[in-house]
C-alpha positions in Angstrom: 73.2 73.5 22.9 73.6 76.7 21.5 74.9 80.4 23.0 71.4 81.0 24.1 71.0 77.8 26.7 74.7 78.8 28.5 73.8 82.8 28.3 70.6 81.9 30.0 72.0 79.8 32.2 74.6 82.0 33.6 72.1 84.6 34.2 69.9 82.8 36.2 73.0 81.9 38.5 74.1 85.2 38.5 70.7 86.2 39.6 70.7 83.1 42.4 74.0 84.4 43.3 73.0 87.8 43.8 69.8 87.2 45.5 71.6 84.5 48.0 74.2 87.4 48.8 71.4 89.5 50.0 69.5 86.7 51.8 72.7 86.7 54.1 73.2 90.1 54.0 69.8 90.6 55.7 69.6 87.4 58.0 73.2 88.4 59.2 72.0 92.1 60.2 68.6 90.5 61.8 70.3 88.6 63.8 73.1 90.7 64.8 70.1 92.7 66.2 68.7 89.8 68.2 71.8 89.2 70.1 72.2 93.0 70.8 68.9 93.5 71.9 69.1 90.0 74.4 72.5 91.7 75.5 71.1 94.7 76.5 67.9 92.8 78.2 70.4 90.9 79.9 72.0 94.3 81.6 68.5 96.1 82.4 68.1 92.6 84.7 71.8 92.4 86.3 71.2 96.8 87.0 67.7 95.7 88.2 69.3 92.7 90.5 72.0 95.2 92.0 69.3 97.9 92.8 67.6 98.3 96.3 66.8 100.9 97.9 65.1 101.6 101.3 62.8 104.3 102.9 64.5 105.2 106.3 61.5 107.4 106.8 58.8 110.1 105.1 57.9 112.7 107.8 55.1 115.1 107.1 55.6 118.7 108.8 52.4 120.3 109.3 53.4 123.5 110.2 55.4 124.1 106.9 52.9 121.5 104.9 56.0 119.7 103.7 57.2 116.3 103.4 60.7 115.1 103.9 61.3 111.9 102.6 64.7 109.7 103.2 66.1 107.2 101.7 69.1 105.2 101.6 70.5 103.6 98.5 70.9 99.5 100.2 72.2 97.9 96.5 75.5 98.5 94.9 74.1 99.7 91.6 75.0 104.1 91.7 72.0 105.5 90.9 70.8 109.1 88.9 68.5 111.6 91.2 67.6 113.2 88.3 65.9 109.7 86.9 63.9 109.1 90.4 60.6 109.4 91.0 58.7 110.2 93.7 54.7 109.4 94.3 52.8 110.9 96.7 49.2 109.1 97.3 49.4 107.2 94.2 49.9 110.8 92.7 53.4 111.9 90.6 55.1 114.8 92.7 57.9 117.1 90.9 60.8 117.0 93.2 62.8 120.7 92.2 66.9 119.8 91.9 67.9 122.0 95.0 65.1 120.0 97.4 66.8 116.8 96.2 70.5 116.0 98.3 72.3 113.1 98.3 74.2 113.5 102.1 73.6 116.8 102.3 75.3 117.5 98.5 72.3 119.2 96.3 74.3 119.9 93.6 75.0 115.7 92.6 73.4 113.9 90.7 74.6 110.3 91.4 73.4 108.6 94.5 76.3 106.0 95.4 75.6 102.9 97.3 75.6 103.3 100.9 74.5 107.3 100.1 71.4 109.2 101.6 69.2 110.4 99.9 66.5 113.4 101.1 63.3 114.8 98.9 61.6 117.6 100.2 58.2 118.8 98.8 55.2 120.8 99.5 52.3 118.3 100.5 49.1 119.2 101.4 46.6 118.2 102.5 48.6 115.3 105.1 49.8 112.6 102.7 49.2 109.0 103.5 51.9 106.9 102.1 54.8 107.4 99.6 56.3 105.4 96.7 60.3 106.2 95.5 60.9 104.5 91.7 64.5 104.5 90.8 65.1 104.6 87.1 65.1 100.8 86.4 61.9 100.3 87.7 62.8 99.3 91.6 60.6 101.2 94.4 60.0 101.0 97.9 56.9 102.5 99.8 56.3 104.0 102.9 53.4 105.3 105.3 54.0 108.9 106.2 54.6 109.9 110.3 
């Protein structure tokens, strides 16, 4: 066996060599991935678990044609006001930042457990029912008085 056979030989292990550094560079980051997407699934379900909330009641005036809506925040997951949602009739409803207070507090944003919240909005004509979505996805609905 000459030069040739050992020079051709080394090059095609150097190639396996490189190409197998790769492979693992690749399958390593993949998976890294995997695990950090599973952990972050994992934490959308525990916030999920630890939310509740609860309608103490949705009140239409019809003198004003406004609609005060309370809740309380039962589950020991804080919460943002900003990232609630509030349906009217199947129907999204824009809550402005100064008609949204946590006890009485407009200028807060968090919504700690044990905390009321209040939405008040301009309704008409007489709403039926209401639906409050937190920002993980939990709601709670309620027929208006």
């Amino acid at each position: 066996m000459g030069f040739g056979v050992s020079g051709s030989t080394a090059i095609i292990f150097l190639g396996v060599l490189v190409a197998t550094g790769s492979l693992y560079t690749a399958t390593s980051n993949a998976s890294e991935n995997v695990l950090e997407a599973q952990d972050a699934d994992a934490e959308r379900a525990l916030e999920r678990t630890n939310t509740d909330i609860a309608v103490t009641n949705a009140t239409y005036d019809a003198n004003n044609t406004t609609l005060t809506v309370n809740l309380t925040n039962v589950g020991s997951e804080t919460l943002s006001v900003s990232e609630t949602t509030l349906l009217v009739d199947n129907a999204y409803v824009d809550v402005p930042p100064a008609n949204a207070t946590v006890d009485g507090d407009a200028a807060t944003d968090l919504w700690y457990a044990g905390e009321n919240l209040s939405l008040v909005v301009d309704a008409d004509p007489t709403p039926a029912r209401v639906k409050v979505v937190t920002g993980s996805g939990v709601a709670a609905t309620e027929v208006v008085s």
